[in-house]
C-alpha positions, 0 to 999 in steps of 0.5 A: 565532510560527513563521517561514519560516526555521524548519524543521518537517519530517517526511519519509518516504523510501520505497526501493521505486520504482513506489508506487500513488497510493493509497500516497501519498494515504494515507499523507499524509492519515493522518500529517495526521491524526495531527499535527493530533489531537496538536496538538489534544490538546496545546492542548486547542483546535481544530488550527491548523496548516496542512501542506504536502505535498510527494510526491515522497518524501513531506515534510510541511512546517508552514508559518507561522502563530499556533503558536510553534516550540517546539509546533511541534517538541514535535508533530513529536517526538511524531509521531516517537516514536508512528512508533517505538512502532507501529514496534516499537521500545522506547519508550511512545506519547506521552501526546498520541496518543488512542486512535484517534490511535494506531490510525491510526499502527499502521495507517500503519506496517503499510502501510508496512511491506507495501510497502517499507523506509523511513526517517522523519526528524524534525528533531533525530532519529536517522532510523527505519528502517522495514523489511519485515514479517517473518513466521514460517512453521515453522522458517523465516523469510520476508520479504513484499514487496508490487508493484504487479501483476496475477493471472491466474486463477479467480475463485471464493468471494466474501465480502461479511461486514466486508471484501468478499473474492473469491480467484483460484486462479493460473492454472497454479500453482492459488495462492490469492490472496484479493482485497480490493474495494470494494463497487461491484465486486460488481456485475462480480464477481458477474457473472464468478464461476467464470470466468477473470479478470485483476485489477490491484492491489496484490499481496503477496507471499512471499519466493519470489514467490507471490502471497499477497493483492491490495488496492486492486483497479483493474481486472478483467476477464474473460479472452476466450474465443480460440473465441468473440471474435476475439483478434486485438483484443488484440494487443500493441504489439509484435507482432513480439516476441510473434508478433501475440499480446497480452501476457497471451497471450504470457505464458501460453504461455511460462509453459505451455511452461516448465511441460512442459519 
């Protein structure tokens, strides 16, 4: 039986600051997922262990009970290895990693390679690095990060087929930036077609800055009409700096003006 001095830790260091919540209520739920399907693979018996969180970086802990140390550390080094398979490095999935075991660890490491380096370690492992996806574009090479954001922009050409998409064309530049939306904003959506719009959310980008994509949308909003609602209400907190203008009109004029310069 595992005791408390034992140590049965998978940590997941990410170095980019500012993640969304949904980052880590993800992650943490699919690396769960993953350790109790490879311990019900290898005892051929409902999981047992029980797992403690701890998001500060992100470090799943076993905590004591009935399964002995070494299954314990036989379902890390699994873990391990199947994060160094969907990963890309040399190396087979383990035999204990079921089919759908293995699609939610390629879609785990994609997320994390959309949204920051990182770095896996596993006890008794070398630490895995973890590194942006790299995309190759002509002769050229260009490495995408992804922030937590918003677009400014037209909202036009909606899709409801598999995954429930809009695009907004950037305001000022006319990039096309495809937005992904849970099905109970369809209703707004709908309602806000061909207008100017604000949506906040996690934003991919190039390596030069455009936009490419949004997901996990949190908020969209129609831009106000200045000629038909009273602008003054969306005044920023620092009035003085922006000269009584909000922040999204403060930051439209000074993109404009850099426009005709």
């Amino acid at each position: 039986m595992a005791t408390e001095r034992d140590k049965f830790t998978l940590r997941l260091q990410m170095e980019r600051s500012g993640l969304p919540l949904e980052f880590f209520t993800n992650t943490t739920k699919d690396i769960r997922a993953i350790l109790r399907s490879i311990e019900e693979s290898r005892s051929g018996q409902p999981p047992l262990v029980a797992w403690r969180v701890d998001t500060d970086d992100i470090q799943i802990t076993a905590s004591v009970n009935g399964v002995g140390p070494d299954e314990l550390q036989d379902i890390i080094a699994d873990t391990y290895r199947g994060f160094r398979a969907g990963e890309g490095h040399q190396g087979e999935w383990p035999a204990t990693i079921s089919p759908d075991a293995r699609r939610t660890m390629q879609r785990l490491v994609n997320r994390i390679k959309r949204t920051s380096p990182a770095s896996l370690e596993a006890g008794g492992h070398e630490p895995l690095r973890i590194e942006p996806q790299v995309q190759k574009s002509g002769k050229s090479t260009q490495v995408q990060y992804t922030a937590w954001s918003s677009i400014d922009g037209k909202l036009d050409v909606i899709s409801v087929r598999r995954q429930p998409y809009f695009v907004i064309f950037e305001h000022a530049t006319e990039h096309r930036v495809r937005c992904s939306f849970p099905d109970d904003f369809l209703p707004k959506v709908k309602d806000i077609l061909g207008c100017r719009v604000v949506a906040e959310g996690l934003i991919r980008y190039r390596h030069d800055g455009v936009p490419i994509s949004l997901t996990d949308p949190s908020c969209l909003e129609r831009v106000p009409d200045p000629d038909v609602e009273d602008i003054t209400k969306y005044r920023g907190a620092i009035p003085e700096f922006a000269n009584g203008l909000s922040a999204y009109e403060y930051v439209r004029q000074m993109r404009e003006s850099g426009e005709d310069d």
